[in-house]
DSSP file (Angstrom, degrees, kcal/mol; ACC not computed):
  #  RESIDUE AA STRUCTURE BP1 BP2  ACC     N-H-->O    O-->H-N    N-H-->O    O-->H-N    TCO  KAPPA ALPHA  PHI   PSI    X-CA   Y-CA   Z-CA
    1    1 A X              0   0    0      0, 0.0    55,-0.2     0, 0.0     3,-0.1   0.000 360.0 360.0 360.0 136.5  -55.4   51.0  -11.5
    2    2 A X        -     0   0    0     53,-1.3     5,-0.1     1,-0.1    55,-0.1  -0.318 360.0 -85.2 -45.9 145.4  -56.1   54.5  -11.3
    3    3 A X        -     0   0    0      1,-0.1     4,-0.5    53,-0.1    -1,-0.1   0.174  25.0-135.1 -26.7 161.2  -54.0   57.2  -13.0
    4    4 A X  S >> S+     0   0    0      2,-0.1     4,-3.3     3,-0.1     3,-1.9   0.910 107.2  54.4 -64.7 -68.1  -50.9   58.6  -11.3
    5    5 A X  H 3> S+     0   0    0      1,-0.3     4,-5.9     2,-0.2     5,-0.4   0.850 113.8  43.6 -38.0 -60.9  -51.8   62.2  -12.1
    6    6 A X  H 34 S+     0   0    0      1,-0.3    -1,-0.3     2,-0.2    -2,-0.1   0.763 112.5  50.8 -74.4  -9.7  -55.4   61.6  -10.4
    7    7 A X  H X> S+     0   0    0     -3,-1.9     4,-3.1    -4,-0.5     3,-0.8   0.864 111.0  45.2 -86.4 -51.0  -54.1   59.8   -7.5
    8    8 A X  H 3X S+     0   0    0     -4,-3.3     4,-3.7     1,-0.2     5,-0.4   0.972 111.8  63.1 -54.3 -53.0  -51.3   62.7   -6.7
    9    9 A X  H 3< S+     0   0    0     -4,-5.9    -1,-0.2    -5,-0.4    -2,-0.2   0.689 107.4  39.3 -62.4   5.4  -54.4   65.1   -7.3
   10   10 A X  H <> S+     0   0    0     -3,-0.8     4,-0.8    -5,-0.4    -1,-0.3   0.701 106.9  54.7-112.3 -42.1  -56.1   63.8   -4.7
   11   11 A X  H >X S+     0   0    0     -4,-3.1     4,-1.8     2,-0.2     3,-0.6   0.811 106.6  67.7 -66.6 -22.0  -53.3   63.3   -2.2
   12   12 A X  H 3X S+     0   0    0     -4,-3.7     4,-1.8     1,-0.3    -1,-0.2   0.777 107.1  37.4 -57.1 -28.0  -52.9   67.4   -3.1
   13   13 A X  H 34 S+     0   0    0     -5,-0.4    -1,-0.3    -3,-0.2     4,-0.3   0.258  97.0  68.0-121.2  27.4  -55.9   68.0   -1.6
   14   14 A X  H <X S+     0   0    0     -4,-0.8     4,-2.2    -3,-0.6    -2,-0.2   0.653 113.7  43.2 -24.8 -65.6  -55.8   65.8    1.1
   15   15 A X  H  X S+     0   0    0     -4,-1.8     4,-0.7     1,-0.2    -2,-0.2   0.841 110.7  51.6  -3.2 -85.2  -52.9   68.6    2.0
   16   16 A X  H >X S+     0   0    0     -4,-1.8     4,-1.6    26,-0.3     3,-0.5   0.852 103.9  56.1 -49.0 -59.0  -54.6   71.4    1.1
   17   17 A X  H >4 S+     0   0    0     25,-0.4     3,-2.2    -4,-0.3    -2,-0.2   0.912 111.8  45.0 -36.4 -72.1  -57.7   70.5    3.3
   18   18 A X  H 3< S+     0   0    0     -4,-2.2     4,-0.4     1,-0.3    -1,-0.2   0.472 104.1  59.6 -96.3  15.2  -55.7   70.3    6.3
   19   19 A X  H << S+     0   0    0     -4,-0.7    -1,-0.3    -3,-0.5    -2,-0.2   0.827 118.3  33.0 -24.0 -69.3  -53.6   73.5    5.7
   20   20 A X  S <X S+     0   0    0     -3,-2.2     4,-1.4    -4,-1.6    -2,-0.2  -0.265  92.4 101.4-116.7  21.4  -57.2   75.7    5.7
   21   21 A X  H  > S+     0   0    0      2,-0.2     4,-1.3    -5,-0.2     5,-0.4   0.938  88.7  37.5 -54.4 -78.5  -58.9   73.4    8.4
   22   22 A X  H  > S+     0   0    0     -4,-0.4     4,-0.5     2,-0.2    -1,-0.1   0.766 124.9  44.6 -36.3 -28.1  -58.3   75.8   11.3
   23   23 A X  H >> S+     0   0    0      3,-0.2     3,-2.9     2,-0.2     4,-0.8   0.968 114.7  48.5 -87.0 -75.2  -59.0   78.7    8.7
   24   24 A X  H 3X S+     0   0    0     -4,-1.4     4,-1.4     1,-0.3     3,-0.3   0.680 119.0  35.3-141.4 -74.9  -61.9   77.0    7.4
   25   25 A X  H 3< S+     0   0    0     -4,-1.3    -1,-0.3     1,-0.3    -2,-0.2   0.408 107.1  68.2 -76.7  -0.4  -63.6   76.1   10.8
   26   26 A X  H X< S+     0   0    0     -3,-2.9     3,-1.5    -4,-0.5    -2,-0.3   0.930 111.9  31.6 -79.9 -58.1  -62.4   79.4   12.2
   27   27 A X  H 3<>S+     0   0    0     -4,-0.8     5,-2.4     1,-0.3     9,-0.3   0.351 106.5  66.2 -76.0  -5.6  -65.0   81.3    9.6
   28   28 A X  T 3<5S+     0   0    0     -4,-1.4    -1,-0.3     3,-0.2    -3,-0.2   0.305 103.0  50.4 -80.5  -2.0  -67.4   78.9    9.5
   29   29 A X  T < 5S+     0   0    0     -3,-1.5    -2,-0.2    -5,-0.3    -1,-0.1   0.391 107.8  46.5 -85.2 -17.9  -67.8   79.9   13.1
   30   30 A X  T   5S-     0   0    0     -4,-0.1    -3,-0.2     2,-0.1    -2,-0.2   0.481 112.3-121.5-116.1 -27.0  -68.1   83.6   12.8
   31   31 A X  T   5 +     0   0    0      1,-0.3     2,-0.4    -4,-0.1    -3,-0.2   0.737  60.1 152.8 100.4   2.4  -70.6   82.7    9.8
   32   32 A X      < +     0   0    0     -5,-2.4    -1,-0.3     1,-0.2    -2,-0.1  -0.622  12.5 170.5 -77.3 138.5  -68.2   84.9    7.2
   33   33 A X  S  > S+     0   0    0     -2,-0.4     4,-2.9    -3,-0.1    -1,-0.2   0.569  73.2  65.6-126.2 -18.6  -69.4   82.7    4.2
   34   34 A X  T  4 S+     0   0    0      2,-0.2     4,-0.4     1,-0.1     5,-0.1   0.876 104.3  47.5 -33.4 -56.0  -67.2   85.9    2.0
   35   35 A X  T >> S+     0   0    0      2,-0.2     4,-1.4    -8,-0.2     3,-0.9   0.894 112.7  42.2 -66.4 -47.1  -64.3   84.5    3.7
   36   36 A X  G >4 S+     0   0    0     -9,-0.3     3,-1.2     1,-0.2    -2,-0.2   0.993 109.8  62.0 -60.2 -56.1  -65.0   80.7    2.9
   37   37 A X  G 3< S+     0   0    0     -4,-2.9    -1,-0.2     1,-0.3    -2,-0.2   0.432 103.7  47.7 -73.2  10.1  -65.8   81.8   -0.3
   38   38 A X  G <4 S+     0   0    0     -3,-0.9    -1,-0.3    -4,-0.4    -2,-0.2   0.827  88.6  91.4 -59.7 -78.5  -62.3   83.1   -0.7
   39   39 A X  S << S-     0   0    0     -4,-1.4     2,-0.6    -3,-1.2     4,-0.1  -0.042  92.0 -86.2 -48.1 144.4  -60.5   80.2    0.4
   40   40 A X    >   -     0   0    0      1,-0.1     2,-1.2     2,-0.1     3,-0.9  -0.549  30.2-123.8 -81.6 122.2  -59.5   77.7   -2.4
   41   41 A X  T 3  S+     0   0    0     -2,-0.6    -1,-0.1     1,-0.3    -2,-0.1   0.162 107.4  57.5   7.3 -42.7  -61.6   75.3   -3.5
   42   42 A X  T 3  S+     0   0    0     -2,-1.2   -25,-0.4     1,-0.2    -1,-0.3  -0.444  97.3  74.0-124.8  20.8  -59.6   72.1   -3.1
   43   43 A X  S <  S+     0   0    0     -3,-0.9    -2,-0.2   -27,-0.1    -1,-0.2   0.788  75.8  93.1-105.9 -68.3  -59.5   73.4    0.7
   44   44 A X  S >> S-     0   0    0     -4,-0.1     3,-6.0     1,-0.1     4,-0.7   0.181  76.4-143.3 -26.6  86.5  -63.0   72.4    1.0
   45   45 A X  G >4 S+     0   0    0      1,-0.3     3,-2.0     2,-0.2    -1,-0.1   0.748 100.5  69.1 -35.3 -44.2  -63.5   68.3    2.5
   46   46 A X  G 34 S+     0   0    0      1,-0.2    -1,-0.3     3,-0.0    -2,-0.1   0.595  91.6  62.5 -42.9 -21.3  -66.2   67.6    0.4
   47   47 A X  G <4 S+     0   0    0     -3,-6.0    -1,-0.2   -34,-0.1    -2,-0.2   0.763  82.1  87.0 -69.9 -28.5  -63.5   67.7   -2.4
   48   48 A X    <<  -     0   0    0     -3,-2.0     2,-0.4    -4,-0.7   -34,-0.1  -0.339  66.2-157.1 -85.6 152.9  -61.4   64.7   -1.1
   49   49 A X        -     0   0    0     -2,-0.1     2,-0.4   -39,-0.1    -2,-0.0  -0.866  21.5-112.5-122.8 162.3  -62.7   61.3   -2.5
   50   50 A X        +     0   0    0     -2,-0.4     2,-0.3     8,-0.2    11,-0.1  -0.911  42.6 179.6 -92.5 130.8  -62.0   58.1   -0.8
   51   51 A X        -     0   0    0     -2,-0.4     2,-0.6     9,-0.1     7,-0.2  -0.957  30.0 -88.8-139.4 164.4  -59.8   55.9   -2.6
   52   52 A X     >  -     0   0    0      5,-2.9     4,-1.8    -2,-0.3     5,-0.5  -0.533  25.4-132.2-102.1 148.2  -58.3   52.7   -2.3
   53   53 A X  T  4 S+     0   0    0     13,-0.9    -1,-0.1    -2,-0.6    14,-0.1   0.558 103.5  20.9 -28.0 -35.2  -54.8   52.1   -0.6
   54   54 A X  T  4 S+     0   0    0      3,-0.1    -1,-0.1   -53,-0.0    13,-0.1   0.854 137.3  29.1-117.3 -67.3  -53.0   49.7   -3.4
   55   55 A X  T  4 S-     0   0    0      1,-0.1   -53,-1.3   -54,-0.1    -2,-0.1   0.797  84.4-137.9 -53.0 -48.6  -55.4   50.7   -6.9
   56   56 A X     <  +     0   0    0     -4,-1.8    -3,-0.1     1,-0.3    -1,-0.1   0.380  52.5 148.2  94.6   8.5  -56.6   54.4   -6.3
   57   57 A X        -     0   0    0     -5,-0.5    -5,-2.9    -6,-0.2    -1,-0.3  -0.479  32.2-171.3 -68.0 170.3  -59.9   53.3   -7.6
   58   58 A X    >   +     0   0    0     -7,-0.2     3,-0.6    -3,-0.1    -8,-0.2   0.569  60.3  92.1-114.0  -7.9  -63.1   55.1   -6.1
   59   59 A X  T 3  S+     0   0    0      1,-0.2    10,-0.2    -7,-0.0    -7,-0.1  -0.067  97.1  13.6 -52.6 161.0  -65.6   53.3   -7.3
   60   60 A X  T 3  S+     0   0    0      8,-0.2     9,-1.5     1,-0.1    -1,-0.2   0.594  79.3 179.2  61.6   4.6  -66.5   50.5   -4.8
   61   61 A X  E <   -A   68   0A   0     -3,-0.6     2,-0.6     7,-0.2     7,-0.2  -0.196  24.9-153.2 -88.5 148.7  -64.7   51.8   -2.0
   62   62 A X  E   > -A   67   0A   0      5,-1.3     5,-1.3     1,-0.2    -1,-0.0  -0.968   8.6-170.7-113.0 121.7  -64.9   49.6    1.6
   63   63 A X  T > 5S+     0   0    0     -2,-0.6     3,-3.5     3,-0.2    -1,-0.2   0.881  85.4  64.5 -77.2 -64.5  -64.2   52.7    4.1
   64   64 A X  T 3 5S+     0   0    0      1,-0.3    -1,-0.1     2,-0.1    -2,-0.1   0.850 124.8   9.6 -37.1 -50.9  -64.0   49.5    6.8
   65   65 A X  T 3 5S-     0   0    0      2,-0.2    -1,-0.3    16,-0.0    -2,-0.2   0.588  97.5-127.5 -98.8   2.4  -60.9   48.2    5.0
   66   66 A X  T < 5 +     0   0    0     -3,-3.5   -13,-0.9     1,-0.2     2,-0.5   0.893  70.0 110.1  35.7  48.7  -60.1   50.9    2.7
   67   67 A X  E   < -A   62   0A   0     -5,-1.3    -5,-1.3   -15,-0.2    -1,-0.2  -0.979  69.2-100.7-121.7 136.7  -59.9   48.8   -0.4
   68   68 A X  E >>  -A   61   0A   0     -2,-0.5     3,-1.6    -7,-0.2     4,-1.6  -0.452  39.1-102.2 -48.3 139.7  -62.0   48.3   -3.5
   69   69 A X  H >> S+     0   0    0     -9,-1.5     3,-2.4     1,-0.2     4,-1.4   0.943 124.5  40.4  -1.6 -72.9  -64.6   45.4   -4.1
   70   70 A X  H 34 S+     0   0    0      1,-0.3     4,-0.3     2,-0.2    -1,-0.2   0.484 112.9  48.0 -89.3  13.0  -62.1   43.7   -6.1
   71   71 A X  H <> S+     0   0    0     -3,-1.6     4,-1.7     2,-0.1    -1,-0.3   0.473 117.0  54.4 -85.0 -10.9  -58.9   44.3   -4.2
   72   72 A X  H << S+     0   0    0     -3,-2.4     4,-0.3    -4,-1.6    -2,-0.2   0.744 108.3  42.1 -52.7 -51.4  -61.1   43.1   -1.5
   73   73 A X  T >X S+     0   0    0     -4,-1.4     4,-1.0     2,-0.2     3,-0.7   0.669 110.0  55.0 -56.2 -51.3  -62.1   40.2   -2.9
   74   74 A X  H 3> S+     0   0    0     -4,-0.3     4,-2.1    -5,-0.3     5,-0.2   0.938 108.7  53.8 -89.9 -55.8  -58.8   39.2   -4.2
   75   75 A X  H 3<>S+     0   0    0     -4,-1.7     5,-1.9     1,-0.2    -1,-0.2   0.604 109.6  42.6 -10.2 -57.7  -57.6   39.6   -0.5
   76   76 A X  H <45S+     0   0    0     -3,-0.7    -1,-0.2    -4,-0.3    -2,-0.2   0.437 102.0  69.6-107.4   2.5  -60.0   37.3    1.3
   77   77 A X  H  <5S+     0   0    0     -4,-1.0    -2,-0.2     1,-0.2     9,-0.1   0.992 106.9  37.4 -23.9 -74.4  -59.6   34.9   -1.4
   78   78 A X  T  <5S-     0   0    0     -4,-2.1    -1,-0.2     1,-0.0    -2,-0.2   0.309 119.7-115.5 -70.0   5.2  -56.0   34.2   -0.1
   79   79 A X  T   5S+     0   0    0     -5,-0.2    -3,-0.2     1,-0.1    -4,-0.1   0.913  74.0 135.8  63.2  42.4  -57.5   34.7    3.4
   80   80 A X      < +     0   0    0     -5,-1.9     2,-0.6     2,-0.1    -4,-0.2   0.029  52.1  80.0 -22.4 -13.2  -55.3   38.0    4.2
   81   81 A X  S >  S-     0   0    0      3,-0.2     3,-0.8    -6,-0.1    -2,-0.0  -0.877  90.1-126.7-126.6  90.7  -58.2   39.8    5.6
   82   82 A X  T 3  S+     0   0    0     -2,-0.6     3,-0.1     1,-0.3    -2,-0.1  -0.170  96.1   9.4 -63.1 149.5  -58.7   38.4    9.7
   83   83 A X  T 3  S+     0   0    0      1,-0.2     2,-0.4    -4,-0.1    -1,-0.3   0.791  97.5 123.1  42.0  44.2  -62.2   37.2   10.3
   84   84 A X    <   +     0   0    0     -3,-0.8    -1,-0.2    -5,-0.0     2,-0.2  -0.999  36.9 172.3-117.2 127.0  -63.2   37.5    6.3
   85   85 A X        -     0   0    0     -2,-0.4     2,-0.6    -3,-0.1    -8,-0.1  -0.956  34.6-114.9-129.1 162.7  -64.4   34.0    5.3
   86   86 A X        -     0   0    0     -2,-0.2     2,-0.2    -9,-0.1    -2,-0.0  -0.788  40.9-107.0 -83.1 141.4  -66.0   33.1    2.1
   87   87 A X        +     0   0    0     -2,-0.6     2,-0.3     2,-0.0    -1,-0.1  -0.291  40.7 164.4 -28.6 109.1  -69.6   31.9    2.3
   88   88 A X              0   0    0     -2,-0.2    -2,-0.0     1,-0.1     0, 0.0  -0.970 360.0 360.0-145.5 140.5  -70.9   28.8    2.0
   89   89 A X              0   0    0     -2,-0.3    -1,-0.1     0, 0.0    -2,-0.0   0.424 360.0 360.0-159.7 360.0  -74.0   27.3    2.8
């Protein structure tokens, strides 16, 4: 499992982002790139990481289910996950 700390530091700028969206896409529209560069950092989308829902990892991450590989795995093991079957052939 990921830290706490990085996991909060990530839900902070989830926040943040959509705080300075309207500002953000307001001045990227007029072209001010003074003005973006102004704006704090951790405003910025490219800052937010994807992580998954029960671990926080970010390695691995399945956007489609928002899970890691291996909470992923562990998931359609028990058959939790509708239409995930394991292979066999």
């Amino acid at each position: 499992m990921a830290k706490k700390s990085i996991i909060v530091r990530d839900e902070k700028r989830k926040r943040m982002i959509a705080k300075y969206a309207a500002k953000r896409a307001e001045l990227k529209a007029l072209g001010d790139q003074e003005g973006l560069a102004k704006l704090p950092r951790n405003s910025s989308r490219s800052r937010w990481t994807n992580r998954c829902v029960e671990t926080g990892r970010s390695r691995a991450f399945m956007r489609q289910f928002g899970l890691s590989r291996i909470s992923f795995r562990e998931h359609a093991s028990k058959g939790e996950i509708p239409g995930v079957t394991k292979a066999s052939w």
